[in-house]
N, C-alpha and C positions, 0 to 999 in steps of 0.2 A: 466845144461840146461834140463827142463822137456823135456816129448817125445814130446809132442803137439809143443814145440818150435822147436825142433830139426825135427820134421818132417817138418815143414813149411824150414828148410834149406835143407832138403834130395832132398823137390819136387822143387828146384829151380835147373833150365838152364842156360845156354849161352844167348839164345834165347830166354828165358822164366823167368827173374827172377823177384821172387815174392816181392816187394816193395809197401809199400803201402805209396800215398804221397797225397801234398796237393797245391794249388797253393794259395797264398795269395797277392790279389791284394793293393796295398797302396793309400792313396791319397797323392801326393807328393813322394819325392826320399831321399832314404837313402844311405853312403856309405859303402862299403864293410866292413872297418872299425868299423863302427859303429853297423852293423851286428854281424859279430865276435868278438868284446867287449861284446854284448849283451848276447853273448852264452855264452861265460868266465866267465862271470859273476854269471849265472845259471847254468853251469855244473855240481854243486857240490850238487842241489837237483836233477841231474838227472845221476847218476854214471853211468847208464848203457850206457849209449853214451860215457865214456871213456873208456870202453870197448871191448875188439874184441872176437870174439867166433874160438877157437882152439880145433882143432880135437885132439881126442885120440889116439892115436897109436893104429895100427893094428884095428879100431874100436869095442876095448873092451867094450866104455863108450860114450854116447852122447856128442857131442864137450860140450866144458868149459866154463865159464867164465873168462876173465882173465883180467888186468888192463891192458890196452895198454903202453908200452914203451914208453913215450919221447912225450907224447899224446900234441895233440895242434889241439885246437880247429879250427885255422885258415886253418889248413889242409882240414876240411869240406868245408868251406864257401868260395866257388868261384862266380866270376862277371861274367856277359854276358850283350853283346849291342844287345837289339832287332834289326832285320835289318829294315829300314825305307824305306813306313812309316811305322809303329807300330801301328797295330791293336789287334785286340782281334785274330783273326787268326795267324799271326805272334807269337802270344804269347804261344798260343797253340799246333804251330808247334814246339817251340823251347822247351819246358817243353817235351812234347813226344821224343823228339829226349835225352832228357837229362834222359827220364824215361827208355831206352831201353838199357840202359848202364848197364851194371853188375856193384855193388859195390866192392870195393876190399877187398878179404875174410882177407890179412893182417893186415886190420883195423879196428877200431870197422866202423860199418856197416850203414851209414846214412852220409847224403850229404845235405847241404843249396846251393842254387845257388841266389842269384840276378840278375833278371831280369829287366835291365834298356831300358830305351828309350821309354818307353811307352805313350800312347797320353796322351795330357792335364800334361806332365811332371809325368806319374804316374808312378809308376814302382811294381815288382812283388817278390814274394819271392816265388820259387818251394823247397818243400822239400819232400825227400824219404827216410825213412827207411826199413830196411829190414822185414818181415811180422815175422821174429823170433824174433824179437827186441820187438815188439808191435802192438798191436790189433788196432783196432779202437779207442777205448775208451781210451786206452794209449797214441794212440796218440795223440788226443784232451789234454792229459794231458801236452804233450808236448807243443805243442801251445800253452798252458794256464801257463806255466812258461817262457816263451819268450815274451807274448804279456802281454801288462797292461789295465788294467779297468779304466785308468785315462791316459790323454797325460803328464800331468806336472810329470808321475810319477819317482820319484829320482834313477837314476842310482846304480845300487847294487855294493858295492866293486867286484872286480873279484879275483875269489878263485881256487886258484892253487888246480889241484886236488893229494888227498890224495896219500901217497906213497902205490905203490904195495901193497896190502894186502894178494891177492891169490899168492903166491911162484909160479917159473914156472918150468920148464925143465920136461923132459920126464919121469922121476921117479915117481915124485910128480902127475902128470896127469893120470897116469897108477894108483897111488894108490889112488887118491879121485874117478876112473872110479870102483876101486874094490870096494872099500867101499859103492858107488851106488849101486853095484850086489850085494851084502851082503844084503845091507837094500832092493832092491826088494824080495831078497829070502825068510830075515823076515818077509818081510810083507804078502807075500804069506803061511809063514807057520803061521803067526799068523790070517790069516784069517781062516785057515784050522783048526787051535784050536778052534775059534772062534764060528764053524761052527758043534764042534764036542758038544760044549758046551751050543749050543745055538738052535738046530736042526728047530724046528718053523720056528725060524726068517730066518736061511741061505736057506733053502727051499722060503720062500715070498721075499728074496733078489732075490736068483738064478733066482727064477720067474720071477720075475720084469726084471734083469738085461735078461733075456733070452728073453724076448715078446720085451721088448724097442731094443735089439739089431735088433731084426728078423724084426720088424716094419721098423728101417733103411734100412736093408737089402734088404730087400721086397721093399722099395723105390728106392733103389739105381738100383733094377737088374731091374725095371719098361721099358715099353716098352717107352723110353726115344726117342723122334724122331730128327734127326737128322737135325740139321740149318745151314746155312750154316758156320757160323763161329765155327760149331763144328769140326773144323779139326786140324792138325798140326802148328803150330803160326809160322810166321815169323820170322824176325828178326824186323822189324819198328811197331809202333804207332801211335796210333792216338785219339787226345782228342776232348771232345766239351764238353762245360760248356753251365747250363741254371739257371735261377733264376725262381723260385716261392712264391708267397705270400704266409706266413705259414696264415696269416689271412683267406685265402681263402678256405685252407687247413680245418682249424678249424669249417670255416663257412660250409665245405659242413660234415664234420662228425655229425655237431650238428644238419643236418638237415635229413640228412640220416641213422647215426647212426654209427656205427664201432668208430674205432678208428685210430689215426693220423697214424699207420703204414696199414693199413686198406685201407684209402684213396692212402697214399702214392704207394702202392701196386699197385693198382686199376690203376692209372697213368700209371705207368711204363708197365701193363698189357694193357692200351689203347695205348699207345708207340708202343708196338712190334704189336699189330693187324692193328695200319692204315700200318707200315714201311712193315709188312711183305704182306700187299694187296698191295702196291706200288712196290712190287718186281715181283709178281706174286705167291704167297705162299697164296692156299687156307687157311683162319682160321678158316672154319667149323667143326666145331670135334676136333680140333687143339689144346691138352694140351701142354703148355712149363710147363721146371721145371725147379725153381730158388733155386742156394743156397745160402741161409740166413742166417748170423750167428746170431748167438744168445748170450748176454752175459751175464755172470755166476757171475760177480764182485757184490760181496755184496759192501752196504752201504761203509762200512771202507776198501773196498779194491780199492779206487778210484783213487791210486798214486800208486797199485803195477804195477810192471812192467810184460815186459812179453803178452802172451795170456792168459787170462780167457773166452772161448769161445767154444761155440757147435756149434751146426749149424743145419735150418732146412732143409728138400726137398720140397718147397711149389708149388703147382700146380697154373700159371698165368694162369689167365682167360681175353684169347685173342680169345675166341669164341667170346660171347654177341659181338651184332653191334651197344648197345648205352652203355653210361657209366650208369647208373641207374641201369642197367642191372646186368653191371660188377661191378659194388660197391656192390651189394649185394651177386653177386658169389663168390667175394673176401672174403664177410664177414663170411661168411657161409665155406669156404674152413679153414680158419684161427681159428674158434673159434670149426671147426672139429679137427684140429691139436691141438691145444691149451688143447680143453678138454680129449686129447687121452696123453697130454704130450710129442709131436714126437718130442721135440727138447732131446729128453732124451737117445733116442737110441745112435743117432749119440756120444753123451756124454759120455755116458756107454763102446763102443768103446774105447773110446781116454781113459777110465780110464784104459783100459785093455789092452792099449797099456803099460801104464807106467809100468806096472810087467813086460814086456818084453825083453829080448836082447837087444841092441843097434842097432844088425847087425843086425834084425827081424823086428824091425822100419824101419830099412833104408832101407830095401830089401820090404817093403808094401806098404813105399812110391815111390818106384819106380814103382812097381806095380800099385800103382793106378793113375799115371800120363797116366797108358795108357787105363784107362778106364773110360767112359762117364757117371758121377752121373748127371750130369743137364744140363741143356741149357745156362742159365748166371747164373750168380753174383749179387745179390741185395742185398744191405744195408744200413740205414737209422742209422746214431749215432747223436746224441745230443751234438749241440757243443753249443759255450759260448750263450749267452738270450741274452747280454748286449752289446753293443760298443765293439772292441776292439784298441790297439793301439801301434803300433812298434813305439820303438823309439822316439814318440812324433809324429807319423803318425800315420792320421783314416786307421784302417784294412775296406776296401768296402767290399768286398768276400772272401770266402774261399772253395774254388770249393776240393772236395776229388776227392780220385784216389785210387779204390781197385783192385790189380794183377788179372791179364789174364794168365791162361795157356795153355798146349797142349790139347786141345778137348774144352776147357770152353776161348772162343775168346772174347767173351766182357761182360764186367763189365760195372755195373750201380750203381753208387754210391749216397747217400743224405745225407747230412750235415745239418743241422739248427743252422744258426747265424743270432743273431738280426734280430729276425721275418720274415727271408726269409730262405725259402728252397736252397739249393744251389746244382744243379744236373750236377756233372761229371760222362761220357761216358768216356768209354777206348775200345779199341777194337785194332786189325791190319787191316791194310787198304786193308793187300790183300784180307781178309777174307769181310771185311764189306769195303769198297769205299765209300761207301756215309756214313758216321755216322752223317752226320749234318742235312740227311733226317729222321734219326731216331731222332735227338735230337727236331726236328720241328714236329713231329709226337706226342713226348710228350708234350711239349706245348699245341698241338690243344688239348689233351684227356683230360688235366687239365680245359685250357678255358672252355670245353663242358661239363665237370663234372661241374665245379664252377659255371655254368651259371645254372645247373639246383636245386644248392640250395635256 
């Protein structure tokens, strides 16, 4: 397990576990059965779901990989009765209450649920995996080997998965965690040769890597102001899902300029200034700071598993009191980041985690669960263009779900499938109570951007 994954499993809670999931609405209903054949069937292009992740002893070495015992996909895939009648609320409550669950570390680490009884006969599919398991863009990958681009499309044989290949017991863990420390030490002294051999270059490396870190830094220790769901997380959730026409989306960049995560920004920055005037929270002078990842996946790394991911600290611009206003503060903030390169600091980090200890990760990641780099969570991945289709069922939505932790209480997530935006909210309800005032806040900022392309 790289650090970058194996932190994403240090900073997870009880209280707080980091899963990042998705809700997928159906037209029509599928059975559980049919679910769970479906996965069996795909399992074998996605090993790392047969998977569980096993600690090292004494935490010499970042937990393992290792092939699950006796692995059965059916284990994942459970049923649930919406209680009636069945709304989009209902459905909501029941995904959140299912997201607040810890996965079991025993097992490889992600859970399907069916959600049935939905109006007009429709039903839902919630799924979570653990944020070690897969990014964003991973997980879309996921999605995109369970769902088909055609209904008629033919049932794939199901394919037992492959025997053991990683050996287990406590010998063999202990000595692939040495062999780790070996190859970081190498690579440490081969950078050091490197550096002895190459003096120029590792002086304009050191540079870069030294200005890109402190850039972070400098971001991170910022005079960050405190919202109210920047506090300690409960134990409960709470979602709300919204749609937007990417058409709209498109129509106001090309009239305004920037670009689709530009707009998308802009949005979620007109969100939090009507939500946070309706609280009573001046947004005169008012900077939030959002963390955005950022992804790193070249071309041909489109099926690796795993995080491939930095992240930026982007200042929302929730001052301006029109959107015209704030589309061009956004634009101007973004292409200041952009051309300074900030998504590189935070990156430059996470490289200089991996020459680390194991117990030096996991002692920073608890460290930094207790301090405040941003105010939320925003991220925008690109999901399928095209239709999709379970089982010989239209996919309507696919509403995302990116983890909330201690100090960073709600998350705002965007999806793009078949020409609509798809916006899930996650938050705790003790922290935010109304989130469906903030999901109708984003609405209005969108209407009143799109209305003045």
């Amino acid at each position: 397990m790289t650090a970058t994954d194996a932190g994403f499993l240090y900073l997870d809670r009880p209280h707080a576990p980091l899963q990042i999931g998705a809700v997928v609405e159906l037209s029509g209903s599928i059975s559980v059965d049919e679910l769970a054949q479906r996965v069996e069937s795909r399992i074998a292009h996605m090993p790392r779901y047969a998977q569980r992740a096993v600690p090292v002893p004494l935490g010499i070495g970042h937990p393992q990989w290792e092939d699950a015992p006796d692995f059965d996909a059916r284990d994942h895939v459970q049923r649930w009765a919406l209680p009636a009648p069945a709304g989009e609320h209902e459905l909501r409550e029941l995904a959140a209450q299912l997201l607040a669950q810890p996965l079991a570390r025993e097992r490889p680490l992600w859970e399907m649920h069916l959600l049935e009884g939905g109006h007009d006969g429709r039903s839902a599919l919630f799924i979570k995996v653990h944020h070690c398991m897969a990014d964003g863009l991973s997980g879309v990958r996921l999605l995109d080997e369970i769902l088909d681009a055609k209904p008629g499309a033919a049932p794939e044989r199901a394919h037992s998965p492959t025997p053991p290949a990683l050996l287990q017991g406590t010998g063999v863990r202990v000595g692939r965690a040495l062999g780790e420390s070996l190859r970081r030490q190498l690579h440490a002294a081969g950078s050091v040769f490197d550096a002895v051999r190459r003096p120029m270059r590792a002086r304009a490396t050191a540079g870069a890597l030294r200005d890109a870190a402190w850039s972070a830094l400098r971001l991170a220790t910022g005079d960050i102001p405190e919202m109210p769901w920047n506090e300690h997380l409960g134990p409960r959730r709470q979602l709300y899902f919204s749609r937007l026409p990417l058409a709209g989306v498109t129509r106001v960049r090309r009239a305004r300029g920037g670009s689709i995560n530009d707009v998308v920004l802009c949005v979620l920055a007109g969100g939090l200034h009507r939500y946070l005037g309706s609280i009573g929270i001046r947004t005169r002078g008012l900077e939030l700071t959002a963390l955005v990842p950022v992804s790193l996946r070249r071309a041909d790394e489109g099926a690796a598993l795993g995080n491939r991911i930095s992240a930026m600290l982007v200042p929302l611009a929730v001052d301006p009191e029109d959107e015209i206003a704030r589309l061009a503060a956004m634009r101007a903030i973004t292409d200041r980041l952009k051309s300074a390169s900030a998504w590189t600091g935070i990156d430059s980090l996470l490289h200089l985690l991996d020459d680390l200890p194991a117990g030096l990760v996991a002692a920073a990641a608890r460290r930094l669960g207790r301090v405040r780099i941003a105010n939320v969570v925003a991220t925008n991945v690109p999901g399928p263009r095209e239709p999709r289709f379970l089982c010989g069922r239209p996919v309507e939505t696919i509403y995302p779900i990116v983890p909330i932790t201690d100090g960073l209480g709600l998350g705002l997530a965007v999806l793009s499938y078949a020409g609509t935006l798809h916006v899930g909210l996650n938050a705790d309800p003790g922290l935010v109570p109304d989130l469906e005032k903030l999901g109708s806040a984003i609405e209005s900022a969108f209407e009143e951007l799109q209305a003045s392309a």
